[in-house]
C-alpha positions in Angstrom: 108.7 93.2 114.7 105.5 93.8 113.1 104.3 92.3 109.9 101.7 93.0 107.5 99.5 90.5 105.9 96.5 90.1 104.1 93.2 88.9 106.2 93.1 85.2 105.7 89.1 83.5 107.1 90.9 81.7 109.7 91.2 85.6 111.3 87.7 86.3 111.3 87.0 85.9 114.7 90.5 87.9 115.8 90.1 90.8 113.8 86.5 91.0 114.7 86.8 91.0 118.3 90.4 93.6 117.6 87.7 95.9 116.0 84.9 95.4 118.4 86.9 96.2 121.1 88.2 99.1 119.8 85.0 100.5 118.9 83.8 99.9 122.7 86.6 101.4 123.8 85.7 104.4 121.9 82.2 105.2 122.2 82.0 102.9 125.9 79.6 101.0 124.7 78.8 98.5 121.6 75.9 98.1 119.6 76.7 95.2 117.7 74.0 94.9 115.2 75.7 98.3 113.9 78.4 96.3 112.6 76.9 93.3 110.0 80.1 93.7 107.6 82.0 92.3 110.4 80.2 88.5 110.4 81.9 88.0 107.5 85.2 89.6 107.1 86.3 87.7 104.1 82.8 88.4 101.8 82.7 92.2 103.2 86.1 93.4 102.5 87.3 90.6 99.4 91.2 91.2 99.1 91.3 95.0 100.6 91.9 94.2 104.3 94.8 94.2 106.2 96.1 92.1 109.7 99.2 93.5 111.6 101.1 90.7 113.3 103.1 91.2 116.2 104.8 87.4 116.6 101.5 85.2 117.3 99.0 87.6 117.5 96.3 90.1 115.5 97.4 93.6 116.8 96.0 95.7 114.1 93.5 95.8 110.9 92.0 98.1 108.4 90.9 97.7 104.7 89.7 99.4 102.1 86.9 100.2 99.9 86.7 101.4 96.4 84.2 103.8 96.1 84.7 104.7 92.1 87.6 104.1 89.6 90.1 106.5 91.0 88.9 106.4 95.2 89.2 104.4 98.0 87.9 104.9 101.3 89.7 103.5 104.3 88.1 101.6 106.9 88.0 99.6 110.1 91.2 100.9 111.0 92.0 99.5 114.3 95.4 98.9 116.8 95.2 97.0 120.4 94.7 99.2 122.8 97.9 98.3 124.8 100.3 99.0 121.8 98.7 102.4 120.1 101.4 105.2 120.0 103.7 102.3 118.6 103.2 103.5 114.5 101.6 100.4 113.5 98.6 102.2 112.8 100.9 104.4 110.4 102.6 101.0 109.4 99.2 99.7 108.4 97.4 102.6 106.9 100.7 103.2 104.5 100.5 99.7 103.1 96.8 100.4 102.5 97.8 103.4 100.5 100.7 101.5 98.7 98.6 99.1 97.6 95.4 102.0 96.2 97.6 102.8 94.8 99.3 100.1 92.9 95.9 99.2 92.1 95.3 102.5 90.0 93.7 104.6 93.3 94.5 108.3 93.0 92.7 109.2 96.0 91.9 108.0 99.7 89.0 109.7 101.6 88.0 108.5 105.3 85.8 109.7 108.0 86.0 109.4 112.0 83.8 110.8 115.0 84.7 114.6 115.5 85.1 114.2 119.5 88.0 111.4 118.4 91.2 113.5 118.5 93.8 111.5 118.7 92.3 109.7 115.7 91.9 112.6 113.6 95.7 114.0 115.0 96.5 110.7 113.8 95.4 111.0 110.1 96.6 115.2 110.0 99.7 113.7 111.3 100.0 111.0 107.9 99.1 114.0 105.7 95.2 113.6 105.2 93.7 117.0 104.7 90.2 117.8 106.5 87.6 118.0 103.8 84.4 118.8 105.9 82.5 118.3 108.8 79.6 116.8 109.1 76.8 114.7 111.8 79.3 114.7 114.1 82.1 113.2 111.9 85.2 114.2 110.0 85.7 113.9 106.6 89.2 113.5 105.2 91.1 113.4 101.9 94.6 112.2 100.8 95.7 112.5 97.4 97.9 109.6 96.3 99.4 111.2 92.9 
């Protein structure tokens, strides 16, 4: 069963490797001087990030970001490789939203790399609208009220 938490320091170096990883994965290579906000988890992301737990391990992240008084933008989403397909993505992203939205959000936006698709089939899927393309990313927008 998995369980949502919030990130505690103590899995820094867990959820950055999870992330790194996935990144990799995704573009096959990693730049990691692309990714400072990652050195320090805990200073980047204050209480808005997320760890799925599946018993003893880190299997998925992501956090958010306020980016005025009534949005939030979603990032460093993220699910181990070997269980995507498995809704903890979903699992994590609507506990994200839950908690925008207790905290007075009334809209989430999020981007992703346009060549992605099961990424961007993922957020369609959740209900995020496509709000524009753009540098070879999508853009996307959920409305929380």
């Amino acid at each position: 069963m998995i369980k949502i938490t919030p990130f505690q320091p103590e899995n820094q170096a867990s959820v950055k490797a999870l992330i790194l990883n996935g990144l990799e994965e995704h573009w096959g290579f990693l730049d990691k001087s692309k990714n400072p906000d990652l050195d320090n988890i805990a200073l980047s992301y204050v209480d808005a990030i997320l760890v799925a737990w599946l018993d003893d391990e880190i299997v998925g992240t992501g956090a958010f970001i306020p980016r005025s008084e009534s949005q939030v933008e979603i990032v460093r989403m993220s699910v181990q490789k070997e269980l995507r397909r498995q809704r903890i993505g979903q699992q994590i992203l609507s506990e994200l939203c839950k908690r925008a939205s207790q905290d007075g959000y009334e809209e989430v936006i999020l981007e992703t790399t346009e060549t992605w698709q099961d990424v961007i089939d993922f957020y369609l899927q959740y209900g995020f609208k496509i709000t524009h393309y753009e540098g070879g990313d999508v853009y996307f927008k959920l409305k929380l009220r």
